[in-house]
C-alpha positions as CSV (number, residue, x, y, z in Angstrom):
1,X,0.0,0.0,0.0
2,X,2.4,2.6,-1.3
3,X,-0.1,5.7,-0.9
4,X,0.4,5.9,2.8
5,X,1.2,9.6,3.8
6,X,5.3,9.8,5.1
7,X,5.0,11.1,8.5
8,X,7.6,13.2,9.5
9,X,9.8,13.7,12.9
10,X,7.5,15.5,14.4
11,X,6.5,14.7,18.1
12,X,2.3,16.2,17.7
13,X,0.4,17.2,14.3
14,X,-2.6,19.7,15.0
15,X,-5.8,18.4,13.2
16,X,-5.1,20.7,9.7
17,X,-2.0,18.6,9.3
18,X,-3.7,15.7,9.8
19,X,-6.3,16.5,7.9
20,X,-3.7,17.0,5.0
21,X,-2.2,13.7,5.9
22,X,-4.8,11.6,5.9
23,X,-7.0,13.2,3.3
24,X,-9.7,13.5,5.6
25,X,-11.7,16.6,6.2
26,X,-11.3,18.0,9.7
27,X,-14.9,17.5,10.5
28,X,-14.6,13.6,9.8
29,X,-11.2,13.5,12.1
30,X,-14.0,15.4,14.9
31,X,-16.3,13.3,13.8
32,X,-15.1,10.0,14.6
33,X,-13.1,11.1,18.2
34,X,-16.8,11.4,19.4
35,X,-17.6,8.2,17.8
36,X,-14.2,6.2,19.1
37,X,-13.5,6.0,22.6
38,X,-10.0,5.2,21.7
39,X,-9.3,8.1,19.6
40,X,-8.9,10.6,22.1
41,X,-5.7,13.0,20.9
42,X,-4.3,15.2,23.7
43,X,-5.4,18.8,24.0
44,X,-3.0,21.9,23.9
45,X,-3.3,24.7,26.7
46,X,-5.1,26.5,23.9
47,X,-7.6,23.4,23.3
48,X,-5.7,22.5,20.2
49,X,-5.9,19.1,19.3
50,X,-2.1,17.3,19.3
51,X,-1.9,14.1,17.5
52,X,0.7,12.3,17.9
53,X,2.0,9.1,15.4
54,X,0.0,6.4,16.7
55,X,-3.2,8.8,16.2
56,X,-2.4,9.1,12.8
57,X,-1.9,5.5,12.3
58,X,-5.4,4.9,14.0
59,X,-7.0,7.1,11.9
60,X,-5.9,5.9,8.7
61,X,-6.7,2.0,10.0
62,X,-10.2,3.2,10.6
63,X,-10.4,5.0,7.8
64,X,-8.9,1.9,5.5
65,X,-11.8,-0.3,7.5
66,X,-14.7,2.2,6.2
67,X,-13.5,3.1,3.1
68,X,-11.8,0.4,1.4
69,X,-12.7,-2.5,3.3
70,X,-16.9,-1.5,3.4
71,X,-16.8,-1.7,7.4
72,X,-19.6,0.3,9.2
73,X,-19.1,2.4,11.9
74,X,-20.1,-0.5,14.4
75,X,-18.3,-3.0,12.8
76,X,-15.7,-1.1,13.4
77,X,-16.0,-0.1,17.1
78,X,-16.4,-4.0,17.7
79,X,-13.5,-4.8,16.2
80,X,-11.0,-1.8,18.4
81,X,-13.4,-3.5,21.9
82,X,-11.8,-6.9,20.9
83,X,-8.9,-6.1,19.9
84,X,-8.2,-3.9,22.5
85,X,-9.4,-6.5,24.7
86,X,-7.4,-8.9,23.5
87,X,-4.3,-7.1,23.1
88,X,-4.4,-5.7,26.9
89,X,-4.9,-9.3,28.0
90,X,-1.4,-10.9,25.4
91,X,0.9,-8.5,27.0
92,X,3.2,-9.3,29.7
93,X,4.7,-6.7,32.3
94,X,7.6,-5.5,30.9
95,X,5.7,-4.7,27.6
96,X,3.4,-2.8,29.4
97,X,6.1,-0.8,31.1
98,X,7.6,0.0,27.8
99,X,4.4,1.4,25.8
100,X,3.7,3.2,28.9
101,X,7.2,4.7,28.8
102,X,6.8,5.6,25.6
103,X,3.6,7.2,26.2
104,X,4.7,9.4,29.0
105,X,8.0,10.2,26.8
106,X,5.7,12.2,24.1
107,X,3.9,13.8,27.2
108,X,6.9,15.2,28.3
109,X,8.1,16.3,25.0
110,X,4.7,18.1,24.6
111,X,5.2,19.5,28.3
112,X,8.1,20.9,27.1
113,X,7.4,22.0,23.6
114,X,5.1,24.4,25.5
115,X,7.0,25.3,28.1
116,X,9.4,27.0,26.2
């Protein structure tokens, strides 16, 4: 699948950026955060959405699942509950530790992107 969008080195992409990315409207991207629990990008002080890689790669699964595979929008919130379930249940301690520290590694980057 050679059309995927490159993403670059960036730590967060604000929703027009993604929107570019993805070739999704930003209404769609709003859209389907109300409609996906698990789709929740962080907020800036200034309310701005801040996607961050795996966001991106979220969205453009989801949006794969709708608009090339035929998927409904149901179809595919039960397939993010199982997998989710699924994948929280496979993963052992130490894997667990490491996404987390990942996690709070773009935090802090975002902490201190603002704080400057």
């Amino acid at each position: 699948m050679g059309t995927e969008p490159r993403l670059g080195s960036k730590v967060f992409y604000k929703i027009g950026e993604v929107s570019r990315l993805t070739r999704l409207p930003s209404y769609v991207l709003r859209f389907w955060e109300s409609q996906f629990a698990f789709l929740k990008p962080k907020k800036s002080r200034g309310n701005q959405r801040l996607y961050v890689q795996r966001d991106i790669e979220t969205v453009l699964q989801i949006k794969r699942m709708l608009y090339d595979e035929g998927h409904t929008l149901e179809g595919v919130k039960r397939y993010w509950v199982r997998r989710g379930r699924a994948s929280t249940r496979r993963l052992k301690p130490r894997e667990i530790a490491k996404k987390l520290r990942g996690d709070l590694q773009v935090i802090l980057k975002i902490i201190d992107s603002h704080s400057s």
